[in-house]
N, C-alpha and C positions, 0 to 999 in steps of 0.2 A: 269308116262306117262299120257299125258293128251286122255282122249278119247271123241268120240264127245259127247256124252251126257252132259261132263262137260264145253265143248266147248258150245256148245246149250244154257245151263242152262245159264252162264255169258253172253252169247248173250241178252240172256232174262229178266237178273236184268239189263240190262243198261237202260237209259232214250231209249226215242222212238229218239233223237235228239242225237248222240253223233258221234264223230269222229274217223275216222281210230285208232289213237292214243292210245281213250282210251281206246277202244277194245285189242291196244297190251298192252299196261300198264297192263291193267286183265289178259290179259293170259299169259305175265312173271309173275305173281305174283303169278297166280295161278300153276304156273310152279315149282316155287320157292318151293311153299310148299308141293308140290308133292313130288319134291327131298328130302324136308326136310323129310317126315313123309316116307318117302323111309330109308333113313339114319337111323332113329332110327329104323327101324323095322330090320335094318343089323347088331346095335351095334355101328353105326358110330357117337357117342356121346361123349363126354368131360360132365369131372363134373365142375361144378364152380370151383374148385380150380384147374382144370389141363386148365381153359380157362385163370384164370390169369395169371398161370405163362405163358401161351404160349403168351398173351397179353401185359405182364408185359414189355417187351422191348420196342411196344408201345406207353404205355400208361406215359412213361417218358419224 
């Protein structure tokens, strides 16, 4: 979950010139990895080998 502080901070790395756009582009991204580091912290990982076979169909 994003909270405002991290909302703020990515406000704050952007140029002083930037667009709507790429303020949302950052905060899906930063969303993204939210969920991501959410997931592992649940268990909700794959090893390299249970990603290929789940990939393996594919990647053919």
């Amino acid at each position: 979950m994003l909270t405002k502080e991290k909302i703020k901070s990515t406000i704050d790395s952007l140029p002083d010139n930037f667009t709507i756009e790429d303020l949302i582009e950052e905060l899906i991204v930063l969303d993204k990895i939210e969920q991501g580091l959410n997931d592992v912290k649940k268990g909700k990982v794959y090893t390299t080998r249970e990603a290929k076979k789940r990939l393996e169909k594919w990647l053919k």
